[in-house]
LOTORLUM-182475 format. One line per field, with one value per residue (C-alpha): residue number from 1; residue in three letters; x, y, z. Coordinates in pm, 1 decimal, padded with zeros to 6 digits. Last residue first. Layout:
residues N
mipa	c(NUM,...)
vexti	c(ALA,...)
px	c(X,...)
py	c(Y,...)
pz	c(Z,...)
end
This chain:
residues 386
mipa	c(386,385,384,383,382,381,380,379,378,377,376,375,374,373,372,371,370,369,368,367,366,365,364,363,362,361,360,359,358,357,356,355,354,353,352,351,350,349,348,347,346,345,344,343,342,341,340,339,338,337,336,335,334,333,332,331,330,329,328,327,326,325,324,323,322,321,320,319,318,317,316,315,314,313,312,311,310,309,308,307,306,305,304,303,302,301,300,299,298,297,296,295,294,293,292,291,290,289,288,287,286,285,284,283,282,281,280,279,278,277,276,275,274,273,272,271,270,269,268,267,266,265,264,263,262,261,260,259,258,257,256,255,254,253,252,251,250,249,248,247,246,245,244,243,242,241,240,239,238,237,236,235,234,233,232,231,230,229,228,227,226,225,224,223,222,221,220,219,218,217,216,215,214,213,212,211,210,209,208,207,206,205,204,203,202,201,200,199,198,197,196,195,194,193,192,191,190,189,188,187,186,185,184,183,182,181,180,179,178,177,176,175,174,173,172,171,170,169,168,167,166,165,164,163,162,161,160,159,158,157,156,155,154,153,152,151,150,149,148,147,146,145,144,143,142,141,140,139,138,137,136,135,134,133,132,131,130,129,128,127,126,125,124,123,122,121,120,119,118,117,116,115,114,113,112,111,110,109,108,107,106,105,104,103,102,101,100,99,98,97,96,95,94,93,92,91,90,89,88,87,86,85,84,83,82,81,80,79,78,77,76,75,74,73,72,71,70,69,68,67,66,65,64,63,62,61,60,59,58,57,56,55,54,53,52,51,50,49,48,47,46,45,44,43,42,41,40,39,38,37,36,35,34,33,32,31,30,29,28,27,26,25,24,23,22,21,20,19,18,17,16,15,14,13,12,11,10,9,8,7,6,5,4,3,2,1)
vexti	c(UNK,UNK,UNK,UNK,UNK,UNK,UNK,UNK,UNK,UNK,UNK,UNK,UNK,UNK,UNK,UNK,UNK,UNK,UNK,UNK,UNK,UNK,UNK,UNK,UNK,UNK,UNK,UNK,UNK,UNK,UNK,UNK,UNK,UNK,UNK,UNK,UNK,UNK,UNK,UNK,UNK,UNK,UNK,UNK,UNK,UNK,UNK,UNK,UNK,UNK,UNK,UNK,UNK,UNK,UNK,UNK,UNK,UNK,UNK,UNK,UNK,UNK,UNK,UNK,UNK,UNK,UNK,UNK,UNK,UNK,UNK,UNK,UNK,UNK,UNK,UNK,UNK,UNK,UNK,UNK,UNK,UNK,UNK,UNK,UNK,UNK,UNK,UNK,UNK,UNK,UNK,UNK,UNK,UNK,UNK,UNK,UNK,UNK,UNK,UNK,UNK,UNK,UNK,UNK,UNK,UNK,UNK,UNK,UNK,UNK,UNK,UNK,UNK,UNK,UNK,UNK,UNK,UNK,UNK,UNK,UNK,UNK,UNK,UNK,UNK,UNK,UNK,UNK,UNK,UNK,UNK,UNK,UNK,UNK,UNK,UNK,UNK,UNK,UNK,UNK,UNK,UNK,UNK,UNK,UNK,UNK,UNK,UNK,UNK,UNK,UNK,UNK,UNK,UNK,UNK,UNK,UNK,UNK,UNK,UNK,UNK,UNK,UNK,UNK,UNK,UNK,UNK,UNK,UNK,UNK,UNK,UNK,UNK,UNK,UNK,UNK,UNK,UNK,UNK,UNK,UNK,UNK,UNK,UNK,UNK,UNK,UNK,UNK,UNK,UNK,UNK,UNK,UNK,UNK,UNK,UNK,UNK,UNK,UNK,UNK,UNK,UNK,UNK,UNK,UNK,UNK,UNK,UNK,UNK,UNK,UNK,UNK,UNK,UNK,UNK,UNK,UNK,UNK,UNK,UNK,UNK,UNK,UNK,UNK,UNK,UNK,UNK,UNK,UNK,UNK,UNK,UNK,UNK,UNK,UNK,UNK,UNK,UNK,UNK,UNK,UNK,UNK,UNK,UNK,UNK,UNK,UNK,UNK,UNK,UNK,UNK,UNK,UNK,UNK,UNK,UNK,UNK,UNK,UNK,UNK,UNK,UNK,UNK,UNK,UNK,UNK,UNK,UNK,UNK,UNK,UNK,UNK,UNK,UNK,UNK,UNK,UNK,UNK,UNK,UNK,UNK,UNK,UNK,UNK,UNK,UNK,UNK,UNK,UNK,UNK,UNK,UNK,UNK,UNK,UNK,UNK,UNK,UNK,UNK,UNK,UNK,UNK,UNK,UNK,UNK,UNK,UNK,UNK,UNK,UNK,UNK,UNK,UNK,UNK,UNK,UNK,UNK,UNK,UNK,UNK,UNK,UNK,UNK,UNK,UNK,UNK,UNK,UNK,UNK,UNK,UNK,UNK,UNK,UNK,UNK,UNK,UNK,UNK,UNK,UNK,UNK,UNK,UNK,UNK,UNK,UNK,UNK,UNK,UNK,UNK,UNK,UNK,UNK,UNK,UNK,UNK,UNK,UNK,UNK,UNK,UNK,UNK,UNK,UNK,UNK,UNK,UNK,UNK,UNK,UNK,UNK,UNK,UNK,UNK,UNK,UNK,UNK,UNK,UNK,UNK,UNK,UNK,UNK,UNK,UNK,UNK)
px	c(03149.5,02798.9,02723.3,02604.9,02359.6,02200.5,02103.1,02022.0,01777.4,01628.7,01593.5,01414.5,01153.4,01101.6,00996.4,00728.3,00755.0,00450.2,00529.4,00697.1,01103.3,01263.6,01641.3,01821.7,02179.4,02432.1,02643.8,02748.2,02686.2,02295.1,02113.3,02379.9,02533.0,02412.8,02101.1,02149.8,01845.8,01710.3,01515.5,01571.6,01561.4,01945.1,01995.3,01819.3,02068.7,02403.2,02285.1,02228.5,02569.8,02757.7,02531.2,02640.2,03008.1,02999.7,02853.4,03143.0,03247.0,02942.2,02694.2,02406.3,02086.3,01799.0,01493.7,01189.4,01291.7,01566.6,01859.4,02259.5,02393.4,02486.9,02842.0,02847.6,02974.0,02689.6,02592.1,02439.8,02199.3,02038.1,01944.5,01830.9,01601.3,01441.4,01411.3,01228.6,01052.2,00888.9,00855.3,00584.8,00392.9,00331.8,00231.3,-00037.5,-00140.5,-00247.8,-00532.0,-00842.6,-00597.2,-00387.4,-00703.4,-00905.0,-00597.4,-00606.8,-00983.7,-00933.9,-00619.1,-00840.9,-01123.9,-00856.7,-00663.7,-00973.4,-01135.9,-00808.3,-00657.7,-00734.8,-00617.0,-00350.7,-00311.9,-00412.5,-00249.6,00119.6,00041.9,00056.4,-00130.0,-00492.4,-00531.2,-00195.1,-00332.9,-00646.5,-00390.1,-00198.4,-00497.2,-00659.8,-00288.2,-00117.1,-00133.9,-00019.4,-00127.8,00035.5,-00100.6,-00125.3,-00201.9,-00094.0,-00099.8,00224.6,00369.7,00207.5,-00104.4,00239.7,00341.6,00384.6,00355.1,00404.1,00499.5,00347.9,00366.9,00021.9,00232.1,00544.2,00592.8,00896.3,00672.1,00385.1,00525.7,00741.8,00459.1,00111.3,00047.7,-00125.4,00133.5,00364.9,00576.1,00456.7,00138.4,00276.0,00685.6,00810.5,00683.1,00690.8,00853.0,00899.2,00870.6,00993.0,00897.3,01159.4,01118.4,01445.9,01442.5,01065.8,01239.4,01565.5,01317.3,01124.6,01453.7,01577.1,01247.6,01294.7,01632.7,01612.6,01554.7,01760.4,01682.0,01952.0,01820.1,01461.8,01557.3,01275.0,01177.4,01319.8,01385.1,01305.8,01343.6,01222.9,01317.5,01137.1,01192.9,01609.6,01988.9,01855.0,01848.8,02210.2,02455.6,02317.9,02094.1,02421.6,02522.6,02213.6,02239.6,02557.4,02484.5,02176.3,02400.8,02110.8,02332.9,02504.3,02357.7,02219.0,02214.3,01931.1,01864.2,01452.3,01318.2,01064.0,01148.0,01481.6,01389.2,01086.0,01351.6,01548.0,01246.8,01108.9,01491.0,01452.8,01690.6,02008.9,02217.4,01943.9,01802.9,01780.6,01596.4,01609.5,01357.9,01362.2,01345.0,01037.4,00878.0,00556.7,00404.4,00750.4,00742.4,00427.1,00362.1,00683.9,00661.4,00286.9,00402.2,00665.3,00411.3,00142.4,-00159.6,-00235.2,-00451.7,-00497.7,-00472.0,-00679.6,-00695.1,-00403.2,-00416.3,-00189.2,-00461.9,-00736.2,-00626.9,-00578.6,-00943.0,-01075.9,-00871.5,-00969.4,-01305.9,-01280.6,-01116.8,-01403.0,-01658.7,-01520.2,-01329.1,-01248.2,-01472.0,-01272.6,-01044.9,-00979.2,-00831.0,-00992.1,-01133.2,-01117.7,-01071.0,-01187.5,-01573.7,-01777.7,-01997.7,-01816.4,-01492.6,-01561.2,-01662.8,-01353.7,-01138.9,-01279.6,-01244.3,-00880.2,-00865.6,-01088.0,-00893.0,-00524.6,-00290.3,-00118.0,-00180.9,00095.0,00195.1,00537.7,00440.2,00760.6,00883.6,01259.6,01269.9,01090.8,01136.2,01134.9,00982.4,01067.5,00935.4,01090.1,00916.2,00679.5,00680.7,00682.3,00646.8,00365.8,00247.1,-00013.6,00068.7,00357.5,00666.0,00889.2,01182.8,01343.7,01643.4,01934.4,02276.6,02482.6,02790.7,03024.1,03085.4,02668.5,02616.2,02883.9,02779.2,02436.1,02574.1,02768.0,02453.7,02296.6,02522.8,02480.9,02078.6,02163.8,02312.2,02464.8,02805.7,03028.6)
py	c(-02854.6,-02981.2,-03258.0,-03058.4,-02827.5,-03192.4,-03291.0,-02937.3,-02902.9,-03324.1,-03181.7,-02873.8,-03080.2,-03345.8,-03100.1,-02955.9,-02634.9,-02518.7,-02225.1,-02080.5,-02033.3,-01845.7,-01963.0,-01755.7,-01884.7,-01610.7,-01406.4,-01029.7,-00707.5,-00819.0,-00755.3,-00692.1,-00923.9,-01339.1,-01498.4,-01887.6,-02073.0,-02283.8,-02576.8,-02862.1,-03208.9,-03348.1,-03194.2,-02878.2,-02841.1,-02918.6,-02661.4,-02404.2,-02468.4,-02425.5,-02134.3,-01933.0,-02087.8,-01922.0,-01567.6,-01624.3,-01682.9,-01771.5,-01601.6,-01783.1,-01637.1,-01680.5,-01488.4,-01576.0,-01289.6,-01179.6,-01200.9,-01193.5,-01385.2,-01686.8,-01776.1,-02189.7,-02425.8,-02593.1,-02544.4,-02218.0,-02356.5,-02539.0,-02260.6,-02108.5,-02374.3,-02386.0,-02033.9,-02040.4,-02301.5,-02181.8,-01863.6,-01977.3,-02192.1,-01868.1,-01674.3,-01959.4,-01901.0,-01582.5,-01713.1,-01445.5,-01123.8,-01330.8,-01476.7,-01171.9,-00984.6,-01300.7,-01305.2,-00933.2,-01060.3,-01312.5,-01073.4,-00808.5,-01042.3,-01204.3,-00847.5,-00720.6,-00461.9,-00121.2,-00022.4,00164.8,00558.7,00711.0,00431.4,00464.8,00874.2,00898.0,01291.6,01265.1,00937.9,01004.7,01335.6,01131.4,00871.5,01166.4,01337.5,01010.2,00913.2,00603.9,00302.5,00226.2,-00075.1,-00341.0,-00596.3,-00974.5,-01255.6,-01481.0,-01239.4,-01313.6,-01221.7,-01059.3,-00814.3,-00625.8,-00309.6,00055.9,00268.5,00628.0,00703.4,00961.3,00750.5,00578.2,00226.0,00266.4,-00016.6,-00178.4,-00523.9,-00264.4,-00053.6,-00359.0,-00562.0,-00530.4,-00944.0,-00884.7,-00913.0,-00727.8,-00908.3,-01152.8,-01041.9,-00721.0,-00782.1,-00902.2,-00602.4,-00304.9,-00056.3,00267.8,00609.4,00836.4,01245.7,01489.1,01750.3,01685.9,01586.0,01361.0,01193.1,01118.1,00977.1,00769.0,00686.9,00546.8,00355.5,00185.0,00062.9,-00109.5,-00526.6,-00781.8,-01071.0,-00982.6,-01022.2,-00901.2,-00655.6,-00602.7,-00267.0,-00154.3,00241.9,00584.2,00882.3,01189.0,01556.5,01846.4,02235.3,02126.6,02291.1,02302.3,01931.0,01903.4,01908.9,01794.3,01518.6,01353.8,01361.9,01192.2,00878.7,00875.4,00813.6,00591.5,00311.6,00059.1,00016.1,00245.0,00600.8,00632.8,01025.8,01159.6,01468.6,01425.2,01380.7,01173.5,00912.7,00862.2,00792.5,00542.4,00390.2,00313.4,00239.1,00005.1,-00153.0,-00239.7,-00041.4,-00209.4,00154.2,00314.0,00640.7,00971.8,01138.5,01547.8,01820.8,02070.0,01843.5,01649.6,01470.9,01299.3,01215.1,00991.2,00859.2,00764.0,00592.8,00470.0,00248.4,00171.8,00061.7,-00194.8,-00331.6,-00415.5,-00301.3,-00025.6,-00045.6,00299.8,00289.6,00496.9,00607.2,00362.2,00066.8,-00167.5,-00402.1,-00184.3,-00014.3,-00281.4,-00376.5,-00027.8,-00056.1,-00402.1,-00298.4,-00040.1,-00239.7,-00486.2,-00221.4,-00202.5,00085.7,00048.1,00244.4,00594.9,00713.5,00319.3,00263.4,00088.9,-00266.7,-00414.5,-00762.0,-01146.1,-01031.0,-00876.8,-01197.6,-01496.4,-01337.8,-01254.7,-01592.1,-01782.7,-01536.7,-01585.4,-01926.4,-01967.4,-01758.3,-01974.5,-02276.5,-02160.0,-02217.7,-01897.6,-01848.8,-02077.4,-01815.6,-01725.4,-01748.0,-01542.9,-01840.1,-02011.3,-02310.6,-02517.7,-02897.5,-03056.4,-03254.0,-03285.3,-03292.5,-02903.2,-02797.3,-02990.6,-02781.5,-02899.2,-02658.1,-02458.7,-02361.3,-02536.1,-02678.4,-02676.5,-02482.0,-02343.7,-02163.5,-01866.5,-01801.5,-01538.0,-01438.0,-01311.5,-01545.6,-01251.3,-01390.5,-01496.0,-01119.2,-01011.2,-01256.0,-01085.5,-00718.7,-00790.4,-00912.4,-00625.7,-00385.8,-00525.4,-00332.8,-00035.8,-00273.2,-00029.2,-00098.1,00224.1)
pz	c(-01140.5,-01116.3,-00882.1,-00585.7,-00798.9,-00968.4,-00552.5,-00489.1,-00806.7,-00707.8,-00348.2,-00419.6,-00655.7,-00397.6,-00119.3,-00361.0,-00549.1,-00610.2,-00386.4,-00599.6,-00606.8,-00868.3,-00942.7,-01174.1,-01264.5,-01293.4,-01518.5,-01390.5,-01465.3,-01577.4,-01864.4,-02094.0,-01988.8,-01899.6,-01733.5,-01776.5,-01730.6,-01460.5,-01613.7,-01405.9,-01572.1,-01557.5,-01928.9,-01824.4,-01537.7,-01742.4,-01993.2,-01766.2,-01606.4,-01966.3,-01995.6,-01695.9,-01751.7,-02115.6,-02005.0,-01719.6,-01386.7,-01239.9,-00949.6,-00797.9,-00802.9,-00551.9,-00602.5,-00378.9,-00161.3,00064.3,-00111.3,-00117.5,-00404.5,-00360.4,-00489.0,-00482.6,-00257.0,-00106.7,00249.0,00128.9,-00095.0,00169.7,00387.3,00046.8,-00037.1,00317.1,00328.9,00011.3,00030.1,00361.6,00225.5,-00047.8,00192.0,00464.5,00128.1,00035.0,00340.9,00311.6,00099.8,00133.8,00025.3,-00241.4,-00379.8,-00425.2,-00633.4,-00819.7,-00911.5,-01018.1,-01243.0,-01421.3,-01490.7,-01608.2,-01831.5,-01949.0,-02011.4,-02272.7,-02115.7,-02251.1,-02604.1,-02593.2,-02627.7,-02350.7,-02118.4,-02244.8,-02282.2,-01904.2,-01887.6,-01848.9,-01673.5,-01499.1,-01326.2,-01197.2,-01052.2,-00892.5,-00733.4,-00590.7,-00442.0,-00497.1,-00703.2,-01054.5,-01249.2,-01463.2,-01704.1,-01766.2,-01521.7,-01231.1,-00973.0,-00855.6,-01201.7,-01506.2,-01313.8,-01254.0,-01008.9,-01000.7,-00656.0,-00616.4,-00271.4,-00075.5,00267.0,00405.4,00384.7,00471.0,00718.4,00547.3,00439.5,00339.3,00086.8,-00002.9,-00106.8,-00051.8,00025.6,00329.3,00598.2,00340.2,00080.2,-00202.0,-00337.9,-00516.0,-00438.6,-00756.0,-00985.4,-00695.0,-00877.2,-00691.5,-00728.2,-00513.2,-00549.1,-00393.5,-00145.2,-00020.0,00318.5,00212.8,-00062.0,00132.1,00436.3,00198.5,00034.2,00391.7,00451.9,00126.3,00135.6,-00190.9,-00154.2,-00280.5,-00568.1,-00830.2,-01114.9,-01010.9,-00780.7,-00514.0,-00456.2,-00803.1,-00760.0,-00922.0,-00711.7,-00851.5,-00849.1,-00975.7,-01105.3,-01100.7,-00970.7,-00596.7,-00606.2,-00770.5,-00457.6,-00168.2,-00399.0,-00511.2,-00145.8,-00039.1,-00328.7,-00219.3,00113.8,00027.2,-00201.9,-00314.4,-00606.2,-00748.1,-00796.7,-01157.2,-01263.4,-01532.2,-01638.0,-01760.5,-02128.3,-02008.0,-02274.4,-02088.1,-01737.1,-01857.7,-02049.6,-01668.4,-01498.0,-01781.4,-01813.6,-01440.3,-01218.7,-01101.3,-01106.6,-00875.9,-01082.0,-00950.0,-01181.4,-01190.2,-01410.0,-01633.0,-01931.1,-01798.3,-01484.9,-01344.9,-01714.7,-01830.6,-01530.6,-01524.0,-01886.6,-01927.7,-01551.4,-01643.4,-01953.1,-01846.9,-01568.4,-01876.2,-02022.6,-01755.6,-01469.3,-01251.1,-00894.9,-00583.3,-00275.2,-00160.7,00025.5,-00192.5,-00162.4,-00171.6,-00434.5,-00604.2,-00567.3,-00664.3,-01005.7,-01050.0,-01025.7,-01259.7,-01548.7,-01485.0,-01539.8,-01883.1,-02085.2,-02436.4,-02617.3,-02608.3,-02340.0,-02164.4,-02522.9,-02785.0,-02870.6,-02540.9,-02665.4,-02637.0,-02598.3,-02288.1,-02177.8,-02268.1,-02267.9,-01891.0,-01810.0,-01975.4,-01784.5,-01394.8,-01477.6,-01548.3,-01265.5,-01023.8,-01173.4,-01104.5,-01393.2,-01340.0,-00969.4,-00892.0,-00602.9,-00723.1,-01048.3,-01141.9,-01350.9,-01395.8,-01150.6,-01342.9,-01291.4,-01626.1,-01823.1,-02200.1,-02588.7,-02665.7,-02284.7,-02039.3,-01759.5,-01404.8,-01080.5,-01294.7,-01604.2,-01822.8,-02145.5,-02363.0,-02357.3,-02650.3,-02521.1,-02712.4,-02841.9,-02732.6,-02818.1,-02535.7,-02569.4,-02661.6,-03005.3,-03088.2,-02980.3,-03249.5,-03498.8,-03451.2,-03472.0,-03827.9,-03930.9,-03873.1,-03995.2,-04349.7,-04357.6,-04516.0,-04833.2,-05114.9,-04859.4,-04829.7)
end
């Protein structure tokens, strides 16, 4: 037995370096947006969730600067204690809005508003039905409640049924835990048909709503609103991090379940409360997506124009039908053999390899930054690759 307890981990990394799953970070510089200036480069990004180029947008840039100015960098506590501001409030009431809900309550990011609720919402005599794509924040969320837990595959409803035929009556509660848009993947769950699983078995259905707040819906409400299920009993989680061009997350539904989350999700008892330039910047976003909707109608544009193009290439698109567009390799190796290629002729698109996804792929994420130029230079590189 080594004297070292600590040997393991090398073992590990030469493991991960073996498998071609070993990971480094980016370094970029500046402002984000359609091009990032990263390790001395330009390149076209086509790797961010600023779908809506919110990220570098003045009003929120703004909107922060003034609300350090007059209520300090940080919250200093949790919400519980001394860190609650009117700002956390508003943005509370203005989310609700959006998603409209009776109510939401902000968390300090999308990953612990997923821990926080459904870890509060279920326990050890309860069920999770879990879709087999789920988020890593659904899918820890799961375990740190405590809960049984089966994963259904993918977006598969009649199994999803049958599983619920034969161990609903076995459990105190039930919930449903899906993505509503699947951000590796792109697709959308089958919301209406959960809804109606949920409601057949007196189940609770939770669902993440990370890549589809300000993106889906006639308003920018997401899924909820883009399947015409808004009104339903469905917990709602989302991001301040993506579309809205900030930092956070929030959960939206009903005035009885957010007050029940303030007193029982221990992920927003126990943090301090969002820092008042994250808030302040996400409130000014959260205004934005409801006065702008055409910054929507300019975001779908490139992306049905990119993906009608895509397909006349030959390459394995994924199925999708959102602002995520991934195309499907061979290999961990081929995934980052093509990533490389792509930086090297100016497009950052990295390589998204196992564990965190079945299968390797390039990640495209459109915004609506994107110019004409930009989508032709990615398709014109694309073609040339082999």
């Amino acid at each position: 037995m080594s004297s070292d307890a600590y040997n393991w981990i090398e073992q590990s990394l030469a493991t991960i370096h073996k498998a071609d799953w070993y990971r480094s970070v980016k370094t970029i510089q500046g402002s984000p947006g359609a091009i990032i200036q990263m390790e001395g480069r330009s390149l076209i990004n086509f790797a961010s969730n600023d779908y809506l180029g919110l990220a570098g947008d003045e009003r929120l840039i703004q909107a922060a600067v003034a609300a350090c100015q007059k209520f300090g960098t940080g919250s200093t506590g949790s919400r519980l204690l001394s860190g609650h501001r009117e700002l956390h409030r508003e943005l509370e009431v203005a989310i609700a809005a959006l998603k409209q809900t009776e109510d939401a309550l902000v968390f300090s990011s999308g990953y612990l508003a997923n821990m926080g609720a459904i870890a509060a919402l279920v326990g050890k005599r309860d069920l999770i039905l879990s879709d087999l794509y789920n988020h890593s924040s659904l899918k820890n969320g799961a375990i740190l409640s405590g809960a049984t837990i089966i994963e259904y595959p993918h977006c598969d409803v009649e199994t999803l049924k049958n599983q619920l035929i034969q161990q609903r009556d076995r459990y105190r509660r039930c919930l449903i835990i899906t993505d509503s848009v699947f951000s590796m993947d792109g697709d959308l769950c089958p919301l209406p048909d959960l809804l109606q699983l949920a409601t057949q078995f007196n189940c609770m259905l939770l669902i993440d709503e990370a890549h589809a707040t300000g993106v889906f819906g006639t308003t920018g409400a997401g899924c909820v609103e883009h399947f015409g299920c808004t009104g339903s009993k469905i917990v709602q989680v989302g991001t301040l991090s993506k579309a809205l061009g900030s930092l956070g997350g929030y959960v939206a539904g009903a005035a009885a379940l957010i007050d029940f989350l303030r007193n029982r999700a221990a992920s927003w008892i126990y943090t301090t409360a969002l820092s008042p330039a994250d808030s302040a910047a996400a409130l000014a976003a959260v205004n934005i997506v409801q006065q702008e909707p055409e910054r929507r109608d300019r975001l779908w544009q490139n992306v049905h124009g990119l993906k009608q193009l895509l397909q006349q290439l030959p390459l394995k698109l994924l199925p999708s039908e959102s602002p995520i567009l991934c195309i499907q390799l061979e290999s961990a190796a081929d995934a980052l053999k093509v990533g490389l290629q792509l930086t090297t002729s100016g497009i950052f698109a990295p390589a998204i390899r196992p564990p965190t996804v079945p299968t390797s792929r390039i990640r495209l994420s459109v915004m609506v930054t994107h110019q004409t130029v930009h989508i032709e230079k990615l398709l014109a590189v694309l073609n040339k690759i082999k």
